[in-house]
N, C-alpha and C positions, 0 to 999 in steps of 0.2 A: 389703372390697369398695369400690371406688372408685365415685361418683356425678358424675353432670356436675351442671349448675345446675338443671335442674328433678326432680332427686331421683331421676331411672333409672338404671341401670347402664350403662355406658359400653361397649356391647356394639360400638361401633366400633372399639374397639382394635384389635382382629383382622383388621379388613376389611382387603384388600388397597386400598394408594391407586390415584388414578386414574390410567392410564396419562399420562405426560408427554412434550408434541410438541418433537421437538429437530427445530431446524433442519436440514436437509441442506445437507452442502456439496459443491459442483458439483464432479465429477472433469474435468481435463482432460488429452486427450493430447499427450504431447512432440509440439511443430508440426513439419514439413516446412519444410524450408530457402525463405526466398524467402513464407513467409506469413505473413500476420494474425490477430490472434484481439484482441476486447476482452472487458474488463471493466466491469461496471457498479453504482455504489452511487448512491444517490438525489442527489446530490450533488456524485459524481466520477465521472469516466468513465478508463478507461486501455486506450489500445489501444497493441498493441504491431506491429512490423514485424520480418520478420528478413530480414536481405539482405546477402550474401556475409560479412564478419567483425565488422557492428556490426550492432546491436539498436537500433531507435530505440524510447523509449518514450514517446509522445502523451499526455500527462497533460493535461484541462480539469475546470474545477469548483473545488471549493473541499478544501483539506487540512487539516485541524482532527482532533477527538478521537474527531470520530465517522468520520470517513472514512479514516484513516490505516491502516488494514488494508486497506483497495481500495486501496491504490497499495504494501502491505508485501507480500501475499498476492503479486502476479502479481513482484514483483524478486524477491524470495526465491525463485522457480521458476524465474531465469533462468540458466545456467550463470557462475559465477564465473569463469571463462578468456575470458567474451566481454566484450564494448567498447559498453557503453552509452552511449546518446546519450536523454537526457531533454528533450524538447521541451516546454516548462513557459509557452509563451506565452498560452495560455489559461486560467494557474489565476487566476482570483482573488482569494482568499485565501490563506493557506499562512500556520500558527503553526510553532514549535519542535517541531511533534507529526512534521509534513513532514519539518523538515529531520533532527530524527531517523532516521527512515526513509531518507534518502540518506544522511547520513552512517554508517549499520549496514551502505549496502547498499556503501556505497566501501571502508569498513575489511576484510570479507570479501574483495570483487574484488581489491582492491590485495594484499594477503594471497596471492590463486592467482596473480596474472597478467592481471588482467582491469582493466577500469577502466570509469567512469563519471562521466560529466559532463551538468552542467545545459547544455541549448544552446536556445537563444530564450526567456531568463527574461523572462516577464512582470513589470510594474512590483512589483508584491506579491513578488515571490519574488524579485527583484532586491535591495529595500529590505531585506527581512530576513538577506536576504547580506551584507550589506555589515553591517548592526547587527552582526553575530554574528560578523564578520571571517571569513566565510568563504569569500566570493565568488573569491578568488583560487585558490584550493584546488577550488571546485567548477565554475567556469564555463569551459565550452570559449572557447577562444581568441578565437573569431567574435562571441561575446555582447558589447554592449554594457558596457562598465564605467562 
């Protein structure tokens, strides 16, 4: 017979544990051509636009370890045949976690047919393009170099 520390029987074994609260996660429906919809983390914000064959996507906030699923969640839902335009002039910060995340989401698009580009990098997301040599690879034409 097994005893806990004050010498009774461990008649909890059996108990059923206590129910565990899982997060929900938000469904969304495929948008209508020509609309809006954002996302929000404490953090980051991304709203997205769709209008005739490009997506723009409004990234502001900051992109690090903890935010990097609020900007992987809504690309990864967007069609890999369509023409991304990432408006990045508002992020503040952005490590290697960020450019991860574009760079997963350019390897897929270029893969179907589709493409995605940084357009109005702010200075943070500019700097770290260029450290990583990647600027020329990922910034539309119009962005400053």
């Amino acid at each position: 017979m097994t005893h806990d520390a004050t010498g009774s029987d461990c008649a909890d074994v059996d108990r059923p544990s206590p129910p565990r609260r899982v997060p929900s996660t938000p469904t969304r429906s495929k948008p209508d051509k020509d609309s809006t919809r954002a996302m929000d983390d404490e953090a980051l914000r991304v709203d997205i636009t769709y209008a005739d064959r490009t997506t723009v996507v409004i990234v502001t906030g900051e992109i690090d370890a903890h935010t990097m699923l609020a900007l992987q969640a809504p690309l990864s839902e967007l069609s890999p045949h369509s023409h991304i335009l990432l408006d990045m002039s508002a992020v503040r910060f952005m490590d290697c976690r960020g450019l991860r995340v574009i760079l997963a989401q350019r390897i897929k698009m270029t893969e179907a047919g589709g493409s995605i580009h940084v357009h109005h990098a702010s200075r943070a997301v500019l700097r770290l393009m260029r450290v990583s040599g990647l600027a020329d690879i990922l910034l539309e034409s119009d962005t400053p170099r």
